[in-house]
C-alpha positions as CSV (number, residue, x, y, z in Angstrom):
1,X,0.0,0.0,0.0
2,X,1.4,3.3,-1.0
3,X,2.2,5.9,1.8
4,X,0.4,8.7,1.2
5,X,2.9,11.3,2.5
6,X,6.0,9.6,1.1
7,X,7.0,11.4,-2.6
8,X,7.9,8.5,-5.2
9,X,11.2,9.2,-6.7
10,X,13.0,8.0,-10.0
11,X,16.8,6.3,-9.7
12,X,19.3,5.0,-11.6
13,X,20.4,1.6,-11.4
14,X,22.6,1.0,-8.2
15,X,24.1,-2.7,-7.8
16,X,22.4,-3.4,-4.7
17,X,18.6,-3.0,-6.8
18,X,19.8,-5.7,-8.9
19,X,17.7,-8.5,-7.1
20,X,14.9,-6.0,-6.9
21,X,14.9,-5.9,-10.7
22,X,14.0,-9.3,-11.1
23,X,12.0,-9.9,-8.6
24,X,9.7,-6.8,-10.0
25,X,10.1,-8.6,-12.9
26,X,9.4,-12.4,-12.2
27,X,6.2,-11.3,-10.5
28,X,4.8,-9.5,-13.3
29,X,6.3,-11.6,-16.7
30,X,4.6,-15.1,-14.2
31,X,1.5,-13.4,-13.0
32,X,0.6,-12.7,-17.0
33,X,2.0,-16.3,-18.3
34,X,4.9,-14.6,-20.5
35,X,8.2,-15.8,-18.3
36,X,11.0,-16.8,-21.3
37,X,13.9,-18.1,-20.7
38,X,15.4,-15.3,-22.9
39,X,14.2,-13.0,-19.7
40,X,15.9,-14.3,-17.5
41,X,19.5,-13.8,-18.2
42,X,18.5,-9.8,-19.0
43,X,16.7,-10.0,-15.4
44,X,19.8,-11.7,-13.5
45,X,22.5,-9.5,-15.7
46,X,21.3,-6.0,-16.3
47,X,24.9,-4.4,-15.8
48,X,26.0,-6.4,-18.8
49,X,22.5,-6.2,-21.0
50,X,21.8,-3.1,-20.0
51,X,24.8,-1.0,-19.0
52,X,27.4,-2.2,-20.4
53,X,25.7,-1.6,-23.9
54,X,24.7,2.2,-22.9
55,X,21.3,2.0,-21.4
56,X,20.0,2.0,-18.5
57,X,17.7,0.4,-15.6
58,X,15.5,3.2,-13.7
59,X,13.4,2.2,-10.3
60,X,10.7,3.9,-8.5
61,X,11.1,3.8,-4.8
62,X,8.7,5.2,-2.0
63,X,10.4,5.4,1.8
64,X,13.0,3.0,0.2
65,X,10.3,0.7,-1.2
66,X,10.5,-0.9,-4.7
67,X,7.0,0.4,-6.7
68,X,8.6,0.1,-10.2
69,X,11.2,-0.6,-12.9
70,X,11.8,0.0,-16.5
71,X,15.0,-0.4,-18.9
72,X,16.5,1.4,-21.6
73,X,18.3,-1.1,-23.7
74,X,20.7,0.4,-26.8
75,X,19.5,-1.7,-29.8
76,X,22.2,0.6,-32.0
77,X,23.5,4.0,-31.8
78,X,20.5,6.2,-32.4
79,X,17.7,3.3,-31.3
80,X,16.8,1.9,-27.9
81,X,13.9,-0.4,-26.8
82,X,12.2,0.7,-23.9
83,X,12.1,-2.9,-21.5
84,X,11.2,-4.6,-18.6
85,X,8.5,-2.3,-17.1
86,X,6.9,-3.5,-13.8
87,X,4.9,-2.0,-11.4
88,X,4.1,-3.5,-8.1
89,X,0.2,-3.9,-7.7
90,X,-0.2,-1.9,-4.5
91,X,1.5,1.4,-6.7
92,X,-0.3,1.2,-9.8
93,X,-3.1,3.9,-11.0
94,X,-1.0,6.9,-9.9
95,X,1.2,7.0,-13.5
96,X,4.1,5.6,-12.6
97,X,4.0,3.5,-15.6
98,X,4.0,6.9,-17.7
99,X,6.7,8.4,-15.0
100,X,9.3,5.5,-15.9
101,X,8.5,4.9,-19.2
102,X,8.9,9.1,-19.9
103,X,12.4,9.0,-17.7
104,X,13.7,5.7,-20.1
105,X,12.6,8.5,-23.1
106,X,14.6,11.4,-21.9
107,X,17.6,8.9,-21.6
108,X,17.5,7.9,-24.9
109,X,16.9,11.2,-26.3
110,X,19.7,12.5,-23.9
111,X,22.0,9.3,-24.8
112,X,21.2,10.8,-29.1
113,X,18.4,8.3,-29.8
114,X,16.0,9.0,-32.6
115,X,14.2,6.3,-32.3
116,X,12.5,3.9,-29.4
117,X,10.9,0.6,-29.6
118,X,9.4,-2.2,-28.0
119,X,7.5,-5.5,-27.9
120,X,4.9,-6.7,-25.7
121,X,1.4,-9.0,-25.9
122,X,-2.2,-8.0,-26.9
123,X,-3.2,-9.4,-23.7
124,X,-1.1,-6.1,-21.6
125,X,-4.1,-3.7,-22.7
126,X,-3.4,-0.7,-20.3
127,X,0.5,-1.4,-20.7
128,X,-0.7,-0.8,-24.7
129,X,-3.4,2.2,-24.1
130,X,-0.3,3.8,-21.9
131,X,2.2,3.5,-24.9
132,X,-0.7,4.7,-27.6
133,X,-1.1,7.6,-25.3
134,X,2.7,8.1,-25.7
135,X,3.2,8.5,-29.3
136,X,4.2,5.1,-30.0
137,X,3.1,3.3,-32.8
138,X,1.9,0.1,-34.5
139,X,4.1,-1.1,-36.9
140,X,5.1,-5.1,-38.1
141,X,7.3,-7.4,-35.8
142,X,10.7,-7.8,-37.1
143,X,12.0,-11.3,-37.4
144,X,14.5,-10.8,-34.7
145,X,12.6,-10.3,-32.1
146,X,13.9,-12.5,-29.3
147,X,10.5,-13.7,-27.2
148,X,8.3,-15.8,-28.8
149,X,5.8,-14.6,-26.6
150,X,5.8,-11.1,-28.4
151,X,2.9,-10.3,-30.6
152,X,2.8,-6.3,-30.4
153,X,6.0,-3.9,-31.7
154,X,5.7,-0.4,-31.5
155,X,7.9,2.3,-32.1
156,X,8.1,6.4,-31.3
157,X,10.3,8.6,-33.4
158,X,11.8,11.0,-30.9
């Protein structure tokens, strides 16, 4: 339950979140049935998928509770897919969906992006409303997508 006098702020990834990061994660990819194995070596290594590569991992924290994550992952030197957004259940319906998907935007855009993707599922509806509202787009799954549980790719031109 969120505390009603305790702001939620927006850090970057710190080492010790690391296990946070998948446990965010693991809860949300099991409770919707769309845990890959391709997931979870991005969820145990996000300095070396993440990081190491020039993105970023952003979390949400409330009096040093864990309400959210997203990623920025660099695809190539002006595109980055926007990744691995979770919200815990007892913080959702106050936008901080929008707040961590908006802060992986300004990185890119910062990091010289022109371009941010992702994939997800028809069955994530308000994760899909949410990125509609954003500016991204509809547009035809490439053949290197790497889950097989991915039927939506959308894309924002920044």
């Amino acid at each position: 339950m969120p505390l009603p006098e305790a702001p939620i702020t927006l850090h970057p990834y710190d080492p010790a979140y690391r296990a946070d990061f998948e446990r965010l994660n693991l809860t949300w990819l099991t409770g919707h049935g769309l845990l890959e194995a391709a997931d979870l070596d991005y969820l145990r290594d996000p300095e070396r998928h993440y990081r190491a590569e020039g993105g970023e991992v952003f979390f949400a924290l409330q009096a040093g509770r864990f309400a959210g994550c997203c990623a920025a992952l660099r695809v190539s030197g002006q595109v980055f897919e926007l990744a691995k957004l979770a919200v815990e259940p007892w913080a959702k319906g106050h936008g901080l969906g929008r707040r961590l998907s908006e802060q992986v935007l300004d990185f890119a855009r910062a990091a010289g992006a022109r371009e941010v993707h992702l994939t997800s599922h028809t069955s994530l509806v308000s994760a899909i409303r949410l990125y509609e509202a954003m500016g991204f787009r509809h547009a035809p799954m490439p053949a290197d997508v790497r889950y097989a549980t991915a039927n939506v790719f959308m894309t924002l031109t920044l």
